[in-house]
C-alpha positions in Angstrom: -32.1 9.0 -20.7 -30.0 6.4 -19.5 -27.0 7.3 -17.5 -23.9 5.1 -17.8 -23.7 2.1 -15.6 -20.3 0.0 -14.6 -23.3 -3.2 -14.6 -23.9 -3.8 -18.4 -23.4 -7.6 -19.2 -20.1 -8.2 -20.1 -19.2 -9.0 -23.8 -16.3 -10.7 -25.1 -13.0 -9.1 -24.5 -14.9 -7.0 -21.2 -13.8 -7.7 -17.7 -16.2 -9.2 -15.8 -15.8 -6.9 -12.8 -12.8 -4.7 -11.4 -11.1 -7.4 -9.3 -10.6 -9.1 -12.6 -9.1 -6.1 -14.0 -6.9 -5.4 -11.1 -5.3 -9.0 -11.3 -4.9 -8.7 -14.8 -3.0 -5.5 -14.7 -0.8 -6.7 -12.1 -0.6 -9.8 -14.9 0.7 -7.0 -17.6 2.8 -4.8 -15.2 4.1 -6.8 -12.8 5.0 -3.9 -10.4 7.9 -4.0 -8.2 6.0 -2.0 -6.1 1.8 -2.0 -5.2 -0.4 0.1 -3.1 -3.6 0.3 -2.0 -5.5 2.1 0.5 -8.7 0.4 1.8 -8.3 -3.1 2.0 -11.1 -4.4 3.8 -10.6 -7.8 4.0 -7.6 -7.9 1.4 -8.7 -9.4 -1.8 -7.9 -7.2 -4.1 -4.6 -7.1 -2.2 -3.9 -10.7 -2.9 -4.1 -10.2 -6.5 -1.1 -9.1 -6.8 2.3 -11.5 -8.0 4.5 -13.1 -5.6 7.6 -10.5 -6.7 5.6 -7.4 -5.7 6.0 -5.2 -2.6 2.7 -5.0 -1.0 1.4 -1.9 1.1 -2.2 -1.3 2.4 -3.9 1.1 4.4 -6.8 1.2 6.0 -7.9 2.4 9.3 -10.1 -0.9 10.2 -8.4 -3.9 8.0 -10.1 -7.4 8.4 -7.2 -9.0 6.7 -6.3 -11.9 8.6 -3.6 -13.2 6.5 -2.1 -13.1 3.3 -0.3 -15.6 1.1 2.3 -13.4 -0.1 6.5 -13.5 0.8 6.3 -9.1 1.3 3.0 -7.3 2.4 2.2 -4.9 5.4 -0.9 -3.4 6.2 -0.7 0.1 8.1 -3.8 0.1 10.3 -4.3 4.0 9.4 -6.1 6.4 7.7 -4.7 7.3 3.7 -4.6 11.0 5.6 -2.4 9.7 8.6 -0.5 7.6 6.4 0.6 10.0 3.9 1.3 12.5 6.8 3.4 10.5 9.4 4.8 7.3 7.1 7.7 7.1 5.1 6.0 5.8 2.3 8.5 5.4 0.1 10.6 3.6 2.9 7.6 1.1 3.3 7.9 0.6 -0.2 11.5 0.4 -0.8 11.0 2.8 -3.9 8.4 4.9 -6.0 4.6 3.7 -6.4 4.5 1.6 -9.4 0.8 0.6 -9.6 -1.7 2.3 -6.6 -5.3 1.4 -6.0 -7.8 4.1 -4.5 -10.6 2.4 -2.5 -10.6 3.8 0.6 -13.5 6.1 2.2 -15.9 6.4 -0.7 -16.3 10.4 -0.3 -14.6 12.2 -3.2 -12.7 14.6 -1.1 -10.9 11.8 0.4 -10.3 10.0 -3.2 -8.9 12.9 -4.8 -6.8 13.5 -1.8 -5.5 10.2 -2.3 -4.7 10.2 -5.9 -2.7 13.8 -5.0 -1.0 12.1 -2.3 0.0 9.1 -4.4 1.2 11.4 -7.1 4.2 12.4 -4.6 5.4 9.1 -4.8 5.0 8.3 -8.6 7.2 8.1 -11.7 6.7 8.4 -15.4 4.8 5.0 -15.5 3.1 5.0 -12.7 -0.9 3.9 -12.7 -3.1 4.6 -10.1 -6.4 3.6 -10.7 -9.6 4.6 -8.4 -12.9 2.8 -7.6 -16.7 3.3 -7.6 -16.1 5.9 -10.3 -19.5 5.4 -12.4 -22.6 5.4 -10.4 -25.5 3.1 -11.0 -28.2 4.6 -8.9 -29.3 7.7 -6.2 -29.6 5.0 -3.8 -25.9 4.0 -4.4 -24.6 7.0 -4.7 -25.3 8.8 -1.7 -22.3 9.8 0.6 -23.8 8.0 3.6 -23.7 4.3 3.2 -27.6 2.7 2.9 -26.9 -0.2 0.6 -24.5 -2.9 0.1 -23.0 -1.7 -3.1 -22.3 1.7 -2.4 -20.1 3.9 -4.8 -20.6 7.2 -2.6 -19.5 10.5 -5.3 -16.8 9.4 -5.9 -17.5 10.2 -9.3 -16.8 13.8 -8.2 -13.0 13.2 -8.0 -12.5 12.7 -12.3 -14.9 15.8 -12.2 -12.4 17.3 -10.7 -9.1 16.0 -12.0 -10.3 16.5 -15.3 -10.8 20.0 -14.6 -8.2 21.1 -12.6 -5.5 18.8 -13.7 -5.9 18.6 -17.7 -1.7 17.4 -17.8 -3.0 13.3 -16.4 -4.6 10.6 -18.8 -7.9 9.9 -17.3 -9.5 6.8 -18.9 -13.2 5.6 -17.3 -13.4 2.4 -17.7 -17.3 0.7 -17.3 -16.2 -2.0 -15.4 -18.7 -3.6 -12.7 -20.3 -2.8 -10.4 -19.4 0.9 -10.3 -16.6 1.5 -12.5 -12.9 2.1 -12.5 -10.9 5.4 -13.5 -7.2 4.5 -14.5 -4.7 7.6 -14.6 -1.1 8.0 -15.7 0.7 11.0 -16.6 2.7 11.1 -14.3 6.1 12.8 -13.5 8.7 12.2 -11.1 8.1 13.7 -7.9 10.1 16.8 -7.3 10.9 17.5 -3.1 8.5 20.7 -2.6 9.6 21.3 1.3 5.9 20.3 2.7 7.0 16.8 4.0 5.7 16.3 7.2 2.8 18.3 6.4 -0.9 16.9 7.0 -1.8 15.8 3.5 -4.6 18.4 3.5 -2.2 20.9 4.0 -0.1 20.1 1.3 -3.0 19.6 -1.2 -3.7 23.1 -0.5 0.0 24.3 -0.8 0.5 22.0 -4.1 -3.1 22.3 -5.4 -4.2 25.9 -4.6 -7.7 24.9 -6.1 -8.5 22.2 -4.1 -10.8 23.8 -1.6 -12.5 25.6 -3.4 -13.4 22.4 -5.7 -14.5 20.7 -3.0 -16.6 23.4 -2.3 -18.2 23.8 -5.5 -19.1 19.9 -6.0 -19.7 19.1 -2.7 -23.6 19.6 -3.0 -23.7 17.9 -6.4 -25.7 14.7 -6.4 -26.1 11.6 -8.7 -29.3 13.7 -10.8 -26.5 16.0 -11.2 -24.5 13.2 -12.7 -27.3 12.2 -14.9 -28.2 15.8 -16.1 -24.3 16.0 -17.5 -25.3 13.2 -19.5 -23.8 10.2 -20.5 -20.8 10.9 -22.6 -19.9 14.0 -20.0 -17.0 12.0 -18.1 -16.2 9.8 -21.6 -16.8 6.0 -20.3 -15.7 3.6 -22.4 -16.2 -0.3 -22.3 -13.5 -1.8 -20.2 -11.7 -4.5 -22.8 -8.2 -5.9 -23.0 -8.2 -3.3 -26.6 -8.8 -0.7 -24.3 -6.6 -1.1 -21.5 -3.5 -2.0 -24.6 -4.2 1.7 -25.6 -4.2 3.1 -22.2 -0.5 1.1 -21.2 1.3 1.1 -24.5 2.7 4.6 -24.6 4.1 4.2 -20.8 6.0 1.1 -22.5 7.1 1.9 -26.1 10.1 0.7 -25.6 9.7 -2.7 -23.3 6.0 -3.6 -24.6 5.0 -5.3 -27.3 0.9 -5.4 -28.5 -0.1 -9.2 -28.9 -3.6 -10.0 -30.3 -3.2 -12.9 -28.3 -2.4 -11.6 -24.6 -2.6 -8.1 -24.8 0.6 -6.0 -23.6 3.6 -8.4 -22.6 7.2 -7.9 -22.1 9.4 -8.0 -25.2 
């Protein structure tokens, strides 16, 4: 059986990889306000328009520089960040688009994403990496290759099962994949600011232990064995990223065959 891959040749309409997607949805969205956590050296971060507000985080940037009028890189963790930062101050607003790509264990992504979601809105779309495994070797949560997804692939696992009310759409994007989520609402203030994020997951998500617990021994065969339609990949195309914007934008958006989702 062959398991699904984010490395299949591309076809016309695909994405070639996910830096290609990313730059085109900051193309199609052009947020007011972008952020990532795990920069690394920053190219993803430089996709982003010259009208965007830039925030990343990552505990060991290599980001020398940055031609961009309004980025800032926090030298933190995403768990340190979300704790002790005013996000929303760094941002001067709500998340508009978020990327997840910092430490590739899923614990830590799904933390993320539930982090993130206490600074979203109605539109917002956070999308996370290394999603769709290719290989054991790959897959592992101790780094031994150069592409190296980690489980991540745990974290939709778990979002689809504990959190049924956000639009998960698994995009096969390469080399590992892309999940882009929205269903979003407005944050509502809960009284656990200035909280450790893991603190608040648990006061907000009561069940986020215990996920952990239960998928935290669950390996790529495990993946595999839940076959290939179990987490619903679908071929990342400009068609398929159309369906998964145009009902945040009814309104604003208009479907051309020509460029995809554009600003009426």
């Amino acid at each position: 059986m062959s398991a699904p891959t984010g490395s299949h040749p591309p076809k016309p309409g695909d994405y070639p990889t996910y830096l290609h997607l990313l730059a085109d949805l900051h193309r199609r969205l052009r947020p007011a306000r972008y952020l990532e956590i795990g920069v690394n050296e920053g190219h993803s971060l430089a996709l982003a328009g010259p009208t965007t507000r830039l925030v990343g985080v990552d505990p060991e940037p290599r980001v020398d520089g940055l031609d961009h009028p309004d980025w800032m890189v926090v030298s933190t963790t995403s768990e340190e960040f979300f704790a002790s930062y005013d996000v929303n101050g760094l941002l001067g607003g709500p998340v508009d688009l978020a990327f997840v790509d910092g430490l590739h264990h899923f614990e830590v992504a799904l933390a993320d994403v539930l982090a993130v979601e206490r600074y979203a809105h109605s539109r917002t779309v956070v999308l996370v990496h290394d999603v769709v495994p290719i290989d054991a070797p790959t897959s592992t949560r101790e780094r031994a290759t150069v592409v190296w997804s980690g489980d991540v692939w745990k974290t939709v696992v778990a979002l689809r099962r504990h959190r049924p009310d956000l639009v998960i759409t698994m995009l096969d994007v390469a080399p590992t994949g892309m999940a882009l989520i929205t269903g979003f609402e407005p944050h509502q203030d809960d009284g656990y600011d200035g909280q450790q994020d893991g603190a608040v997951n648990r006061n907000l998500n009561p069940w986020f232990d215990t996920v952990v617990a239960t998928l935290l021994p669950a390996t790529y065969d495990d993946f595999v064995a839940m076959g290939p339609d179990a987490l619903g990949v679908v071929p990342c195309t400009d068609q398929t990223i159309d369906e998964c914007l145009a009902p945040l934008f009814p309104a604003c958006f208009e479907v051309s065959p020509q460029s995809g989702l554009n600003p009426t």
